[in-house]
Residue, then its C-alpha position, 0 to 999 in steps of 0.5 A: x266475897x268480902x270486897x260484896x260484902x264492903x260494897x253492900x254496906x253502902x248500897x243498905x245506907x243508900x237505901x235506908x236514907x232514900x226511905x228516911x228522906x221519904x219519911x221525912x219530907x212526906x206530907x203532914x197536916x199543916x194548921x196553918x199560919x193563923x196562931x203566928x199570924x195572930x201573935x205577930x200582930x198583938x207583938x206588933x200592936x203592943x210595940x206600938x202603944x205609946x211607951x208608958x214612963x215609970 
């Protein structure tokens, strides 16, 4: 009886992290790539300006 017991332990954690990985990778609402898009390209103008000396 002892050696089900050890044998379930394993079956549960199985279990438990085939629900968790389920969780995980369900779908969510995505917002996109338009705000990184938009900071990438004032990143990219502002690294274009000409470089000001002070």
């Amino acid at each position: 009886m002892g050696a089900l017991v050890w044998l379930l332990i394993p079956l549960v954690a199985a279990i438990g992290a085939g629900l968790w990985g389920s969780w995980a990778n369900r779908t969510r609402r995505t917002r996109g790539d338009g705000p990184e898009l938009d900071g990438y390209a004032r990143f990219r103008a502002a690294m274009e300006r000409p470089h000001s000396g002070t």
